[in-house]
N, C-alpha and C positions, 0 to 999 in steps of 0.2 A: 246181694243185689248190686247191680253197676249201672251206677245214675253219671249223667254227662250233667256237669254245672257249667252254665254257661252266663255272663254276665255282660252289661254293656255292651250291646251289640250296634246302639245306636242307628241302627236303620240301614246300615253295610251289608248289603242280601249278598254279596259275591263274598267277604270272609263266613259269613253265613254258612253260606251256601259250602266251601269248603271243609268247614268246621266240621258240617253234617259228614262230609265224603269221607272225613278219616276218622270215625270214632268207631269203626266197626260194632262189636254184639252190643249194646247195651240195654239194661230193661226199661230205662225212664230218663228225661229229660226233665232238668228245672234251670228255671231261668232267675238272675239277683237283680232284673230291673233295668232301668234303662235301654227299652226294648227300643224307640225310636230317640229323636232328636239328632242332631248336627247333621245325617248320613240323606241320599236320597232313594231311599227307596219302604219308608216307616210300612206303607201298604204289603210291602213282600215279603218284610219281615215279620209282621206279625201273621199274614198265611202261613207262613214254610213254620211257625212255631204251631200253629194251630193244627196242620197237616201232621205234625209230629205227637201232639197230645201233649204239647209241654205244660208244667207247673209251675209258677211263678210268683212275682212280686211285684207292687208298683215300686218303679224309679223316682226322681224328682222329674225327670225331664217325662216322664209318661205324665205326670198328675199335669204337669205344664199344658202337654198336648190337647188335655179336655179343658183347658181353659183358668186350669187353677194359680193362683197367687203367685207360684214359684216361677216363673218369667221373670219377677221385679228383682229379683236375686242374681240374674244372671248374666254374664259379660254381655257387653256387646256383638261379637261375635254369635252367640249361641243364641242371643234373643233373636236374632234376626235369623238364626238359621229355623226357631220354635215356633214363629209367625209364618213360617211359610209352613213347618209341619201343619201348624193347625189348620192352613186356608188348603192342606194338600190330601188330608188323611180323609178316607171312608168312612160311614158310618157302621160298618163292620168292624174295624181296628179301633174307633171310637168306645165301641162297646165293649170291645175285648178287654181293651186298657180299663176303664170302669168298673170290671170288676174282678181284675187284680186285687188284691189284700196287701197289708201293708209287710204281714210278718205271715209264716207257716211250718209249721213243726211235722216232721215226718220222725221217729223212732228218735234217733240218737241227734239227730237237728235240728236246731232253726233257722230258716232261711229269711235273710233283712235283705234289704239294698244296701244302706246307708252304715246303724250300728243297730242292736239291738233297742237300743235306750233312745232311738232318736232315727226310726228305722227310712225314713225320707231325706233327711239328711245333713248327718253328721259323718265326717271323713276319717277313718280309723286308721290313721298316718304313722305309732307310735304302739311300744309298748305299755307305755304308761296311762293311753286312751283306750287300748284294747282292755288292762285289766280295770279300768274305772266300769267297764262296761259290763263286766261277768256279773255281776250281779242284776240283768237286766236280761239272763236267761236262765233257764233252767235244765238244757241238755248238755250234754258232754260238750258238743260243738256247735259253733253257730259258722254259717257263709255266709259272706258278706259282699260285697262288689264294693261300685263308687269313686273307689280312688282309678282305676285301671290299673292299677299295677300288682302283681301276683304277690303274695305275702304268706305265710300262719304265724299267728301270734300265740304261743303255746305256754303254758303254765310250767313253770321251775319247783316254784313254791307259793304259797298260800298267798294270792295277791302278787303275784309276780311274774312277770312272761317275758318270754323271749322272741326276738323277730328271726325268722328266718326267710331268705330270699330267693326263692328258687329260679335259676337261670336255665332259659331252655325248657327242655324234657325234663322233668325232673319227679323220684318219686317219694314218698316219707309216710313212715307207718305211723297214725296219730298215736296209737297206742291210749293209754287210761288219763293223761292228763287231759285236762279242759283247754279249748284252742278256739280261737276265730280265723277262719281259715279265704283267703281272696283268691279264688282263679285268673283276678286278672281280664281285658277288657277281650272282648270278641272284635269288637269293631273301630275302636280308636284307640292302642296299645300306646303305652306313656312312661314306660321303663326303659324306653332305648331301643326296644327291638320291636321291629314295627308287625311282625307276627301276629295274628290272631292268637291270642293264649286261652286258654279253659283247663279244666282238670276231671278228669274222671273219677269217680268213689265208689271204693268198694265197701260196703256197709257191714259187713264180716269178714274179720276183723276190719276194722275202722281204717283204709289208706286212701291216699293223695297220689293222683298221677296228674302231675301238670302237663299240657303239650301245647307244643308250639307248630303252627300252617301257616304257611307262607300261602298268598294268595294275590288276585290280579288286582292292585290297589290301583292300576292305572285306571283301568277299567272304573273301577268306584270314583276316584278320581273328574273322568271323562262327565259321568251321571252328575255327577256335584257341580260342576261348569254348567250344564246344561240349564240345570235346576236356574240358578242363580245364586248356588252358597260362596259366602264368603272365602275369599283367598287362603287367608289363614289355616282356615277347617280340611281347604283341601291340600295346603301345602304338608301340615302337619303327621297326613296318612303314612309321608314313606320314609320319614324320620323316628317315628315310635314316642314323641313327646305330647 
């Protein structure tokens, strides 16, 4: 099977919308959360995933959007950008996000946002946070989002992983060790390269294809003005940080 994982889209319906135009055959869509927040268009994002039959997770910034705790948590910037998701979003996309799950296990994975152990949100920045976390699943692999930046964090030896950073296009057979494995952000990339990043899986045998789409970030951009988002959120689209 060839599942499109797609994470952190943050409400970017135009790298979206992209994302969708270049993943040719695939049989399934799942999503690592952070479906809306900072971006302006949270409404078309969650259609064009619902249109697709996608599978998913809550983010922090989704549980935010219905009104939960995790605002107090948040820069300035992004609270301000989560107060106007909430006074902007449908009661369609309300609902959708609602009943997101926190965590979901398909065959050989589970799918978090955050980590397994802390699946809302803890940041898996390290090898030494990815392997405190194996014990906090039970499949070969777990996906994860959150951080936005593409990563696998793969097992060497017993309690010990290694990071790997995939630049670009990039493809890697997981093979039999235990991995946590990041695609990387759809809608606000934070590695330098301002690309929408995702990765494709093939579920037999077990491989990673990360890809990278350039997309009209002015365009997103333009909508974020419009909106009344903060400078910041939109200066940061065409930088990749």
């Amino acid at each position: 099977m060839r599942v499109a994982v797609l994470s952190d889209i943050h409400a970017n319906l135009v790298a979206l919308d992209a994302v969708i135009a270049s993943l040719g055959s695939v049989d399934a869509v799942w999503h690592l959360g952070d479906v809306v927040g900072y971006g302006p268009e949270p409404d078309g994002v969650v259609e064009r995933l619902r249109q697709l039959g996608a599978r998913g997770v809550r983010g922090n910034h989704d549980a935010a959007a219905l009104g939960g705790p995790e605002i107090a948590y948040f820069n300035p910037d992004a609270r301000r950008a989560m107060e106007w998701t909430r006074t902007t979003i449908s009661a369609v996309t309300r609902d959708w996000l609602a009943a997101l799950p926190e965590r979901f296990t398909d065959g050989a994975f589970t799918a978090v946002h955050g980590s397994p152990r802390e699946p809302i949100w803890e940041y898996v920045t390290s090898a030494s946070v990815a392997a405190e976390n194996l014990a906090a699943f039970e499949t070969p692999y777990c996906l994860h989002g959150h951080t936005h930046v593409p990563v696998v964090f793969r097992e060497r030896a017993e309690g010990r992983l290694d990071a790997l950073r995939p630049e670009g296009d990039a493809r890697l057979e997981l093979g039999p060790a235990r991995a946590l494995v990041n695609p990387g952000s759809v809608g606000q990339p934070r590695d330098g390269d301002p690309r929408a990043s995702y990765l494709v899986l093939d579920t037999e045998p077990a491989t990673a294809e990360w890809r990278r789409v350039a997309y009209r970030i002015a365009d997103t951009q333009a909508a974020m003005r419009e909106a009344g988002l903060p400078h910041f959120l939109v200066a940061r689209l065409e930088v990749g940080v």
